[in-house]
C-alpha positions in Angstrom: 83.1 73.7 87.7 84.8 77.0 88.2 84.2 80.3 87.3 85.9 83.6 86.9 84.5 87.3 86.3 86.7 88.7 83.4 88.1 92.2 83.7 88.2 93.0 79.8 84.3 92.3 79.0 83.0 91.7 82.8 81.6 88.6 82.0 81.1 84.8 83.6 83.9 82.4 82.2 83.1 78.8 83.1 85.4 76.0 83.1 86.2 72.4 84.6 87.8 71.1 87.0 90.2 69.5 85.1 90.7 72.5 82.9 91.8 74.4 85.8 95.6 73.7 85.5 95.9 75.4 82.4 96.1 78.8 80.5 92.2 80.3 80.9 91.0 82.2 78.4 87.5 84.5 78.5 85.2 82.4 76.7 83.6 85.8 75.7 86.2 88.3 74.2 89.1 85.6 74.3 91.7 88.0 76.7 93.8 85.8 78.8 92.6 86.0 82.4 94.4 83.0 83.9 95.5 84.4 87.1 92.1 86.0 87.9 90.8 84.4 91.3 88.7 81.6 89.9 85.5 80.9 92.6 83.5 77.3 93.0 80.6 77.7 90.3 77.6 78.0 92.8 79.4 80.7 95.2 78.4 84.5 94.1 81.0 87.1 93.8 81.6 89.1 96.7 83.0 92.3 97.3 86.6 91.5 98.5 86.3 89.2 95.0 85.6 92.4 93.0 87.9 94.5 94.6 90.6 92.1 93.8 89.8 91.7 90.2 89.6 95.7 89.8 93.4 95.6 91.4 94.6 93.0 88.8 93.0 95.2 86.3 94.9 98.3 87.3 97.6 96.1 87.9 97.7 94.7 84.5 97.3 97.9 83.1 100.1 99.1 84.4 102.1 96.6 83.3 101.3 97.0 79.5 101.8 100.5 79.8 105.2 101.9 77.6 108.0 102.9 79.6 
């Protein structure tokens, strides 16, 4: 089992292993967050994990932002 923190709802989204391959929506709010770091289930998010997610967020924001 993996796990990913989403950066919409800042929730724990859980999936299989054999899930892993594919598109990963939050099993909360439903945003896509496939290419959020996903972490082994039983590891705890550290602070170079959070930092990363909060610089996909920005990044991602930035990215849907109008021209």
């Amino acid at each position: 089992m993996y796990k990913k923190l989403c950066c919409y709802c800042l929730k724990v989204s859980v999936s299989a292993d054999y899930l892993m391959a594919g598109d990963w929506q939050c099993t909360h709010c439903g945003h896509d967050i496939t290419d959020v770091p996903a972490i082994p289930y039983q590891e705890e998010f550290s602070k170079d994990y959070l930092m990363k997610l909060v610089t996909y967020k920005k990044e991602k924001r930035l990215d849907s932002s109008p021209a």
